[in-house]
C-alpha positions as CSV (number, residue, x, y, z in Angstrom):
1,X,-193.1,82.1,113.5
2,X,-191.2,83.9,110.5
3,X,-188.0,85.4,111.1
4,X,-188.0,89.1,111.0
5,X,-185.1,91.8,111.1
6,X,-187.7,94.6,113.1
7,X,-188.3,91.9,115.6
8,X,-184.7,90.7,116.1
9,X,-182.8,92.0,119.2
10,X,-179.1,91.1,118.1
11,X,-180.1,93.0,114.2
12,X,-181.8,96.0,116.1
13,X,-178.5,96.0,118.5
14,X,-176.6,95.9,115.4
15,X,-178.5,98.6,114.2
16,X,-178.0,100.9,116.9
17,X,-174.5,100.2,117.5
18,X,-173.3,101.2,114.0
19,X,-175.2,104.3,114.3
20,X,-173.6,105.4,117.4
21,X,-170.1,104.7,116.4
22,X,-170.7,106.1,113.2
23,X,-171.7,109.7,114.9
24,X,-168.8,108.8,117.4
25,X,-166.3,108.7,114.5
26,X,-167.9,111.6,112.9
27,X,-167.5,113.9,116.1
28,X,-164.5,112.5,117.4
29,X,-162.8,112.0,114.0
30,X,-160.2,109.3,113.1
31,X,-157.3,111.5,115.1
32,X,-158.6,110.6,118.2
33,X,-159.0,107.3,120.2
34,X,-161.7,104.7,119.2
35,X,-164.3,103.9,121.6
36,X,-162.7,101.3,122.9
37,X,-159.8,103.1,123.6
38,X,-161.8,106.0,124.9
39,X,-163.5,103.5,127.1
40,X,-159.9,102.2,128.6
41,X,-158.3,105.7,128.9
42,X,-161.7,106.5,131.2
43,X,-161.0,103.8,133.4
44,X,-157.6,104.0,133.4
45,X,-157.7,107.9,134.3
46,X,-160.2,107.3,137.4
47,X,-158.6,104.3,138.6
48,X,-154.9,104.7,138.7
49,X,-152.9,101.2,138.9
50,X,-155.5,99.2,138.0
51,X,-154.7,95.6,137.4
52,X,-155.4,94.0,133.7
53,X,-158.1,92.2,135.3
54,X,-160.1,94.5,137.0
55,X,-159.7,96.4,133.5
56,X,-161.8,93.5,131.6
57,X,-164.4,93.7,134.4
58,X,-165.0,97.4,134.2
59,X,-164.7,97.7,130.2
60,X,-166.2,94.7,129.5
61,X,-163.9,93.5,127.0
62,X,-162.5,90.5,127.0
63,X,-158.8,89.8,128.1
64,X,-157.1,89.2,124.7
65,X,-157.8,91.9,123.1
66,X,-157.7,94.2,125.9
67,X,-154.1,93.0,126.2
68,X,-153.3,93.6,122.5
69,X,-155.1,97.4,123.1
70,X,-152.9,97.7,125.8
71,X,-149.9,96.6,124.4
72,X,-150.6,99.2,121.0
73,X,-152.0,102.0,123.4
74,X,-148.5,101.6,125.3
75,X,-146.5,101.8,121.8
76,X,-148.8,105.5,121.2
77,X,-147.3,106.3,124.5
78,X,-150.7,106.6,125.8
79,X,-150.8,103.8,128.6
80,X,-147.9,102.7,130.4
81,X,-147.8,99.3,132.4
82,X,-145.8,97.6,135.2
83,X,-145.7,94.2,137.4
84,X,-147.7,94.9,141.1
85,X,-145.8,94.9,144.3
86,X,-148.8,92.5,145.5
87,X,-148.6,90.1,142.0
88,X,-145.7,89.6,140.2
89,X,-148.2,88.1,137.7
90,X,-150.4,91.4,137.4
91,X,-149.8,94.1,135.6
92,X,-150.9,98.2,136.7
93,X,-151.9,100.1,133.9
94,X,-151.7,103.6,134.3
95,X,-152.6,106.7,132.0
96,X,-149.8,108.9,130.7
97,X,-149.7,112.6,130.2
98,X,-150.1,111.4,126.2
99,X,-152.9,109.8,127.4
100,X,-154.5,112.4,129.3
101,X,-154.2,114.9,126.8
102,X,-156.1,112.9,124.2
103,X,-158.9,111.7,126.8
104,X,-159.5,115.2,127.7
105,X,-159.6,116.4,123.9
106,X,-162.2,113.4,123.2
107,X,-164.5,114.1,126.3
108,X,-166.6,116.8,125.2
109,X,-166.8,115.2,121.5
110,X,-167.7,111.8,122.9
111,X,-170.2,114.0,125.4
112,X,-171.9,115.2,121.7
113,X,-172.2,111.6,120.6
114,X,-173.9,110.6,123.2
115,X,-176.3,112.9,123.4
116,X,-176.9,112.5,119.5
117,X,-177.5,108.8,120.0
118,X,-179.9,109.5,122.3
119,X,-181.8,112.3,120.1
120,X,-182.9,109.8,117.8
121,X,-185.4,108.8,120.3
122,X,-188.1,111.0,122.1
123,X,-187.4,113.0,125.0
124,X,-190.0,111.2,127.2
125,X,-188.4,107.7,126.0
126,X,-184.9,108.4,126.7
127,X,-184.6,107.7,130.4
128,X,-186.2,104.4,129.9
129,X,-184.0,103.6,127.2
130,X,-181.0,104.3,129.2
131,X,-182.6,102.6,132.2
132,X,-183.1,99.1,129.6
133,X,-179.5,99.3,128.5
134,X,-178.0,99.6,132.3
135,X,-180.2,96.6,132.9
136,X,-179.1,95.0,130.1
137,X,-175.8,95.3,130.7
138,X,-175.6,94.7,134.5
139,X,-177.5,91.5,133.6
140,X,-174.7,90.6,130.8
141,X,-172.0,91.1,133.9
142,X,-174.1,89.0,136.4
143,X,-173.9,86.1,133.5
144,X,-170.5,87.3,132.9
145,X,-169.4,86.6,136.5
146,X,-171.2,83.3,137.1
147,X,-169.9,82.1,133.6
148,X,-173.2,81.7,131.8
149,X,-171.9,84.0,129.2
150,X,-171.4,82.5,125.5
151,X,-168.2,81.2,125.7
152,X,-166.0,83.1,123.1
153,X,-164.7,81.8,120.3
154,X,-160.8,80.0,120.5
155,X,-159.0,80.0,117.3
156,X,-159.2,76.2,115.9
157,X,-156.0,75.2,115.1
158,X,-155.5,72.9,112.4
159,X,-154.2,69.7,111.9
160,X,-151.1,68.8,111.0
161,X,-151.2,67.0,107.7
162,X,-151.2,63.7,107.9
163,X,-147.7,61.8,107.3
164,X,-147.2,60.3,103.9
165,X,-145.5,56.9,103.4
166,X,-142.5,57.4,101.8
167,X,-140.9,54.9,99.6
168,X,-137.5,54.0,99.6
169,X,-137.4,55.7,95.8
170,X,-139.0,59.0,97.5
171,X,-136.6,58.8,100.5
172,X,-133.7,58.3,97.9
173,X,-134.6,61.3,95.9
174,X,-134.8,63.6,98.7
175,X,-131.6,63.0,99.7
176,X,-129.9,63.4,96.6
177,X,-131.5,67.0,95.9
């Protein structure tokens, strides 16, 4: 069988994700938070003191760059962070009144967004959209969790070059500079 972009799930995901974060951009416009930040300031605001972890579980992204989001969100002064009572390895990430303020100015236009993504289909097609995603994505989590999911990618590091043989001529001229 021949490849074929219309018949490719990760192009058509593609597809549909640049179209939805290129209406989110144009209704929430490049003052406000990106989606992933929208998505952490939402979870943040409805679950007060929520550990690091638990963030990755309900956002879905993974820990490194949540914790670089984190650490710029808390230099906006839109996140603030502190070590648990419970944990002194966990962190509790809670929302600021900075934080609030631009969550609550983004809701309605990230509301608008979402509806528009979903105007591009039928109205009778919709719900089972929606319904395909959820499943989708609870079945990403179950893989997730049982650690069946891709493993991501670790930076390679590179080797160190390998040592030259130095000459006592070489090792003379060195010193001398």
């Amino acid at each position: 069988m021949a490849y074929s972009l219309k018949k490719s799930p990760g192009h058509l995901l593609r597809r549909a994700q640049q179209y939805a974060h290129d209406l989110y951009s144009k209704d929430v416009g490049s003052s406000g938070p990106t989606p992933r930040q929208f998505e952490v300031l939402h979870v943040v605001a409805q679950n007060e003191g929520l550990s690091q972890t638990d963030l990755v579980r309900h956002t879905g992204i993974d820990r490194s760059t949540l914790a670089d989001m984190i650490a710029r969100m808390m230099k906006k002064g839109l996140l603030s962070r502190k070590r648990t009572k419970e944990d002194a390895r966990a962190n509790a990430v809670s929302i600021t009144a900075s934080g609030r303020r631009m969550l609550k100015g983004a809701e309605a236009k990230v509301n608008k967004s979402d509806k528009a993504v979903l105007a591009a289909l039928p109205k009778t097609q919709q719900a089972a959209f929606m319904k395909a995603l959820t499943a989708y994505a609870e079945a990403l989590d179950k893989m997730d969790a049982a650690g069946a999911a891709p493993a991501k990618r670790k930076a390679t590091k590179r080797k160190a070059p390998a040592k030259r043989k130095t000459t006592k001529k070489k090792a003379k001229r060195r010193t001398r500079r």
